[in-house]
VEXKE-18900 format. One line per field, with one value per atom (N, C-alpha, C, O): atom name; residue number from 1; y, z, x; chain. Coordinates in nm, 3 decimals, padded with zeros to 5 digits. Layout:
N
name = (CA;...)
resi = (NUM;...)
yy = (Y;...)
zz = (Z;...)
xx = (X;...)
chain = (A;...)
end
This chain:
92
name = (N;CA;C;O;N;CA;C;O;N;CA;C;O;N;CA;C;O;N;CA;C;O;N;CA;C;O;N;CA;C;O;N;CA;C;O;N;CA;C;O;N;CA;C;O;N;CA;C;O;N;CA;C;O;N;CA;C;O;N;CA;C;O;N;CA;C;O;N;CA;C;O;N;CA;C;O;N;CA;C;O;N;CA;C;O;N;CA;C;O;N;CA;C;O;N;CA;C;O;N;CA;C;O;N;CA;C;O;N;CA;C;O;N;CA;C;O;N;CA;C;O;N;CA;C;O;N;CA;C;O;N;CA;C;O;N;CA;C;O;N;CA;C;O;N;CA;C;O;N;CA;C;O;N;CA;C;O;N;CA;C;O;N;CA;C;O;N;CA;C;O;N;CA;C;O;N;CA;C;O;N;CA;C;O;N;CA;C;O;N;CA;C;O;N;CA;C;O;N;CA;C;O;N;CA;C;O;N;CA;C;O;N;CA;C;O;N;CA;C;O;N;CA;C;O;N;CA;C;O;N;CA;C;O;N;CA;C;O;N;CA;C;O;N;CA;C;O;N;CA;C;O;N;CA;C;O;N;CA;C;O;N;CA;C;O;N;CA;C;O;N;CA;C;O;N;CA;C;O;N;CA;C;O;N;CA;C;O;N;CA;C;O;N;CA;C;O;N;CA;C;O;N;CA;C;O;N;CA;C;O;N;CA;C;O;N;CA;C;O;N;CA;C;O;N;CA;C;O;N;CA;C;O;N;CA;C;O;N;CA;C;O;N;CA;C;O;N;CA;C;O;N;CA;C;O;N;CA;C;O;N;CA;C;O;N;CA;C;O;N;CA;C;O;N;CA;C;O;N;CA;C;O;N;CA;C;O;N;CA;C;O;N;CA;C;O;N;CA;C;O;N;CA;C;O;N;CA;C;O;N;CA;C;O)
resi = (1;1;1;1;2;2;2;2;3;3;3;3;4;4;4;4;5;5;5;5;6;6;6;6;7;7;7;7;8;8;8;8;9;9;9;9;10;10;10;10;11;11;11;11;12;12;12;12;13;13;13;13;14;14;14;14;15;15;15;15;16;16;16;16;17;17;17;17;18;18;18;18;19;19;19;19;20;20;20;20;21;21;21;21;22;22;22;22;23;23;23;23;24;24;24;24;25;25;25;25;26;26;26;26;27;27;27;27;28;28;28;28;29;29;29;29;30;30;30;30;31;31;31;31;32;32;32;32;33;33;33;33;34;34;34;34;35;35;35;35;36;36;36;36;37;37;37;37;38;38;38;38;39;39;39;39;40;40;40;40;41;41;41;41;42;42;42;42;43;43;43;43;44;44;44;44;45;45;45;45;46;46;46;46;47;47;47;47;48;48;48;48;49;49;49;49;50;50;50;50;51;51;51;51;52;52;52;52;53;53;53;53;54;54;54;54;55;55;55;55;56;56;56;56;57;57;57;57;58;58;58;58;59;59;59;59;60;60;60;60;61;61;61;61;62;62;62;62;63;63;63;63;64;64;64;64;65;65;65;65;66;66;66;66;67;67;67;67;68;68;68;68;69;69;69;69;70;70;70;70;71;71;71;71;72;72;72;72;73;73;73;73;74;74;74;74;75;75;75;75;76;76;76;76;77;77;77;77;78;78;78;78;79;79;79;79;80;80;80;80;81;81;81;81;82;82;82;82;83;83;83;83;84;84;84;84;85;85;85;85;86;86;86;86;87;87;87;87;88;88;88;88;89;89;89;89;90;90;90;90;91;91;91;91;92;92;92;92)
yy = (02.010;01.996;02.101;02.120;02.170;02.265;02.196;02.082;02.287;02.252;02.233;02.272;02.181;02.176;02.219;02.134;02.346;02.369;02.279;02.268;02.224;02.197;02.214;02.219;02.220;02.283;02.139;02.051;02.157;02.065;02.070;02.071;02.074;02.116;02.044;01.930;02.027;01.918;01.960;02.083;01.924;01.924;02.036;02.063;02.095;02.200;02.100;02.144;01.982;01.867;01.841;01.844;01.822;01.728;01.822;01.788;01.983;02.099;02.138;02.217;02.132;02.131;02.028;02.048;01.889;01.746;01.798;01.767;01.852;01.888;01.983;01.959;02.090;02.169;02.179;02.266;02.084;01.990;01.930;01.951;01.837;01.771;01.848;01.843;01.941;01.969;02.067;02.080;02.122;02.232;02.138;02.158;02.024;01.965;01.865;01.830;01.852;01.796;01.886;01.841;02.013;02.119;02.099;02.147;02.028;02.023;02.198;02.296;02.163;02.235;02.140;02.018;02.190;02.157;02.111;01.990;02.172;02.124;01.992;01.900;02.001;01.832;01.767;01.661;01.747;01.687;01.633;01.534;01.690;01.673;01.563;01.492;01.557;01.513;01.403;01.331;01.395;01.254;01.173;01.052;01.239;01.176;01.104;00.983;01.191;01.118;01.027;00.913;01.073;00.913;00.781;00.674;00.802;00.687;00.631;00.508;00.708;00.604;00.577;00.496;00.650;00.573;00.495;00.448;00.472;00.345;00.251;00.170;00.249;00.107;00.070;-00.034;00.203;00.163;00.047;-00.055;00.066;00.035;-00.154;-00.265;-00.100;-00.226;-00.324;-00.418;-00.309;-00.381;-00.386;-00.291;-00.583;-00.607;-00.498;-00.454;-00.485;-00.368;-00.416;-00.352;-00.479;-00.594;-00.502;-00.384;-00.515;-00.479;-00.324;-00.266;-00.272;-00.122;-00.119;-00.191;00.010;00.028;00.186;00.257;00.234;00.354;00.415;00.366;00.569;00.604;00.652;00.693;00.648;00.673;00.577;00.546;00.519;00.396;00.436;00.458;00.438;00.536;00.370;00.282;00.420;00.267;00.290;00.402;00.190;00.244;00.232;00.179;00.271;00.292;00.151;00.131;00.071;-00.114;-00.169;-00.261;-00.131;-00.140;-00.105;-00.169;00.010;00.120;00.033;00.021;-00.007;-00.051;-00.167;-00.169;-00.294;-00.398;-00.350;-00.360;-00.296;-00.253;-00.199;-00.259;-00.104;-00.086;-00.181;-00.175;-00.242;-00.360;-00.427;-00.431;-00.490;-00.567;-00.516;-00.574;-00.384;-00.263;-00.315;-00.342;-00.302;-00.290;-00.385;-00.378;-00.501;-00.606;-00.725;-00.827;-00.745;-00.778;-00.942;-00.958;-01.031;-01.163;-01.217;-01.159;-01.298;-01.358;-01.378;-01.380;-01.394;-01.407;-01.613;-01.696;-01.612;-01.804;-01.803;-01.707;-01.937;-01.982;-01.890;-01.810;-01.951;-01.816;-01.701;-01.664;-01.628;-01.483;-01.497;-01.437;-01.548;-01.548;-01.570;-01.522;-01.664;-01.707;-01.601;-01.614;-01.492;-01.396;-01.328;-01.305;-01.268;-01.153;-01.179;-01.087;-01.285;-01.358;-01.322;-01.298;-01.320;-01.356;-01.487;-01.497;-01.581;-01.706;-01.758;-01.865;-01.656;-01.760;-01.789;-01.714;-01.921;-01.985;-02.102;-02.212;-02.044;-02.141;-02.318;-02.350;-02.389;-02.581;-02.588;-02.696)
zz = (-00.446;-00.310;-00.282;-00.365;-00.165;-00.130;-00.091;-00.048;-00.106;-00.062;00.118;00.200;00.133;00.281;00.310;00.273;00.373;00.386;00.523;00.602;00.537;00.669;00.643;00.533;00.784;00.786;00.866;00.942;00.819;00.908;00.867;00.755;01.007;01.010;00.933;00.951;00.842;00.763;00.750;00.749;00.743;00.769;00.649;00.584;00.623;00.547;00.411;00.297;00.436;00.294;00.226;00.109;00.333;00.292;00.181;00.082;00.230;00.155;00.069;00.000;00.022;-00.099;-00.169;-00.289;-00.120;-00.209;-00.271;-00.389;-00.230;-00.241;-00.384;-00.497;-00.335;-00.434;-00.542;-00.626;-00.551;-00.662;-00.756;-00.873;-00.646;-00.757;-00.820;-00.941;-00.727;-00.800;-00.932;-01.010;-00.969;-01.050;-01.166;-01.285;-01.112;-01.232;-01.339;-01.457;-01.231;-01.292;-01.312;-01.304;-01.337;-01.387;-01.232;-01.229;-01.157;-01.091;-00.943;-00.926;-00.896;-00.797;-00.652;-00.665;-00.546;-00.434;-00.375;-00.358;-00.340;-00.272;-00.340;-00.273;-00.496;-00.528;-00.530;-00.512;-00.545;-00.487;-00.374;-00.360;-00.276;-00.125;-00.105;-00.004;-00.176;-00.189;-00.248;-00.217;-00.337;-00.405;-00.328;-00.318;-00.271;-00.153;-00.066;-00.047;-00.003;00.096;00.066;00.113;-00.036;-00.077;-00.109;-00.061;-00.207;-00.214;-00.097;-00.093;00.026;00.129;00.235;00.328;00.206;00.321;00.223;00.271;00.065;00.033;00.090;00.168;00.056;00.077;00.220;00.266;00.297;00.452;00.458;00.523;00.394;00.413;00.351;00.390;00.244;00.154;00.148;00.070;00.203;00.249;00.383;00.460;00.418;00.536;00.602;00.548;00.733;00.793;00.792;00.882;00.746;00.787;00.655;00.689;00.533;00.390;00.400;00.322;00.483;00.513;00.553;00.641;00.468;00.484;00.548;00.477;00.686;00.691;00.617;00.550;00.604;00.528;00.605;00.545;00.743;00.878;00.969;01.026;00.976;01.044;01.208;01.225;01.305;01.406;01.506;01.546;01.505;01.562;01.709;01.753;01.776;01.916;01.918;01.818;02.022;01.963;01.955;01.892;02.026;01.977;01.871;01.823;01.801;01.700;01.568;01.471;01.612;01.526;01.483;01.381;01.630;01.630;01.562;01.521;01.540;01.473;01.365;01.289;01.303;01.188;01.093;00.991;01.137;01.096;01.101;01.028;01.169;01.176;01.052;00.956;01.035;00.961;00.764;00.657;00.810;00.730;00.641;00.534;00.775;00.777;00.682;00.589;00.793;00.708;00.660;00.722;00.568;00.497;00.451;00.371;00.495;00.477;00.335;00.241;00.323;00.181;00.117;00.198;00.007;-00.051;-00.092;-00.157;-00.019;-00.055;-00.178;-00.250;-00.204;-00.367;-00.423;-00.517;-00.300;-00.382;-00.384;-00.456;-00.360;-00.352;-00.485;-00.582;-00.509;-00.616;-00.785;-00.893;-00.753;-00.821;-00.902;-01.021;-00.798;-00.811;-00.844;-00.961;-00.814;-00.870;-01.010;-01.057;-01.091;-01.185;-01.271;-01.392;-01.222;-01.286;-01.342;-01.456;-01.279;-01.254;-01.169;-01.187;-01.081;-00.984;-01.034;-01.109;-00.998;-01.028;-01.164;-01.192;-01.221;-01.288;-01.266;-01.196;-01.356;-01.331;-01.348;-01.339)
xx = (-01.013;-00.969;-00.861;-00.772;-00.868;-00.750;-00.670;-00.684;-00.528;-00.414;-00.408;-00.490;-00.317;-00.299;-00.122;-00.041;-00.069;00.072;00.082;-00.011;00.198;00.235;00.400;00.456;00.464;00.553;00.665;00.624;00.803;00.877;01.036;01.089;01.096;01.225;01.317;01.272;01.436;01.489;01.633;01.634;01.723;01.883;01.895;01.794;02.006;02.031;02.097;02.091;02.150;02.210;02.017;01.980;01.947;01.829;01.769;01.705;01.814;01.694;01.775;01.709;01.896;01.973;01.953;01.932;01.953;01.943;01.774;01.764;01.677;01.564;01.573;01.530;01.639;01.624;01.689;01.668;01.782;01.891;01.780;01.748;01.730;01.594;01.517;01.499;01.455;01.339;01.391;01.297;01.485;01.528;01.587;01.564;01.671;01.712;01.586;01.581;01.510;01.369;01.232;01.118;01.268;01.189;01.020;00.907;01.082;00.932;00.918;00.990;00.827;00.833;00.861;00.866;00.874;00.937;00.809;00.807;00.703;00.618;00.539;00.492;00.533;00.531;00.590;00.530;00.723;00.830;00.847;00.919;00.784;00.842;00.654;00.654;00.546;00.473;00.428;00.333;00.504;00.543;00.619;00.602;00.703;00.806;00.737;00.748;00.651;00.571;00.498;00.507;00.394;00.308;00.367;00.330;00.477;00.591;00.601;00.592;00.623;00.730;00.596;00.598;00.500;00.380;00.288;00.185;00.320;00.274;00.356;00.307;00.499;00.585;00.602;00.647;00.545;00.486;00.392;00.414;00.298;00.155;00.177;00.142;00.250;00.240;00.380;00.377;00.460;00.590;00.642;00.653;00.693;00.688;00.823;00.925;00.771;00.874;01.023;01.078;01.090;01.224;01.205;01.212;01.187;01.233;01.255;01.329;01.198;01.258;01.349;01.397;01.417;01.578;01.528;01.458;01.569;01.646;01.702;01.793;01.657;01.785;01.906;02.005;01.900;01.992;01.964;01.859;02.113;02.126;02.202;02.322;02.105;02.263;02.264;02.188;02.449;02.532;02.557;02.586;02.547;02.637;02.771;02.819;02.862;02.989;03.074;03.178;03.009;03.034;02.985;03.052;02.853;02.842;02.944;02.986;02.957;03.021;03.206;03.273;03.221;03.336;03.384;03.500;03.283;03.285;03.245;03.341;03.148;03.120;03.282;03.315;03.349;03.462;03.585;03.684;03.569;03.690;03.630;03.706;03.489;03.533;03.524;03.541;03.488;03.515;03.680;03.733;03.694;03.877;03.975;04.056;03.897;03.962;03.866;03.895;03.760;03.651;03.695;03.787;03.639;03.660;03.675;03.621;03.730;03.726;03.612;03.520;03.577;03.430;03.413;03.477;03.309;03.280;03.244;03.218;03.241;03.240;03.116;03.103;03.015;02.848;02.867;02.774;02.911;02.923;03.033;02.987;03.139;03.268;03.182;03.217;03.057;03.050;02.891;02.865;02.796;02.742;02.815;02.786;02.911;03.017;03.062;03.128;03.042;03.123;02.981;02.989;02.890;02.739;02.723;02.678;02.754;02.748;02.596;02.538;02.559;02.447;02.351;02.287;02.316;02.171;02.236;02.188;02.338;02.346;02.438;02.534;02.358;02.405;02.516;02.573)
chain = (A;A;A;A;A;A;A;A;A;A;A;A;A;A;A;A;A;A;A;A;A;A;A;A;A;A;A;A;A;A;A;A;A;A;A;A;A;A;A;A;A;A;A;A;A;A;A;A;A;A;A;A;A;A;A;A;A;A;A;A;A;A;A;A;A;A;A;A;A;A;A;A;A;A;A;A;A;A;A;A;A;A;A;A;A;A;A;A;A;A;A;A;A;A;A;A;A;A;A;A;A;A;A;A;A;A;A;A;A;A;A;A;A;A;A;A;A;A;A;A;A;A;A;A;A;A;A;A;A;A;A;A;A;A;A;A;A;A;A;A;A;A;A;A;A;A;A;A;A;A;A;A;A;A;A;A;A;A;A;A;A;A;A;A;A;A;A;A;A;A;A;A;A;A;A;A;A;A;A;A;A;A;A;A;A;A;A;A;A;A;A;A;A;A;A;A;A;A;A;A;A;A;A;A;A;A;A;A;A;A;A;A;A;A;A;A;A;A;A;A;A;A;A;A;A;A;A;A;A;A;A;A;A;A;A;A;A;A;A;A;A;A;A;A;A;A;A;A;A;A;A;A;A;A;A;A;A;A;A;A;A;A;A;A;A;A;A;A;A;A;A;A;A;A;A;A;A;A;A;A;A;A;A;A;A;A;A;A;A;A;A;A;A;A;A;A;A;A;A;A;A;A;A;A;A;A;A;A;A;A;A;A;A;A;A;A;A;A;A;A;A;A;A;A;A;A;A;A;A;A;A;A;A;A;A;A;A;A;A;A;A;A;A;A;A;A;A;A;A;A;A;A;A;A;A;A;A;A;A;A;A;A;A;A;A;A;A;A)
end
């Protein structure tokens, strides 16, 4: 089967994080950037859309604003969470 080039514009961090990988993992870029894709349009195909994470989350500036407050000042942790952090959960 022939190759197929296609072409697409990508942030100047995204094509360094790119070429970071592919050099420190002896691969080439265009399989790299191909593996990429099949990966994330399997877990398309095959995981409910809620379990997808963005990898860019954009906030409005009320969003943005509560998000940092409670950034800011981060609530106490309840017994379940104290007790996950401990590696305690699930247990009697």
């Amino acid at each position: 089967m022939a190759d197929i080039q296609i072409s697409a514009h990508i942030s100047k961090e995204t094509r360094e994080l790119v070429e970071r990988y592919a050099d420190a993992h002896g691969m080439k870029k265009g399989a790299l950037v191909e593996q990429a894709l099949l990966h994330h349009l399997q877990a398309l195909r095959e995981l409910p859309a809620d379990v997808i994470i963005p990898p860019q989350i954009e906030l409005t500036a009320e969003s943005f604003a509560r998000a940092a407050a409670l950034a800011a000042k981060p609530r106490k942790p309840n017994k379940a969470m104290r007790e996950l952090c401990a590696g305690k959960a699930g247990e009697p």
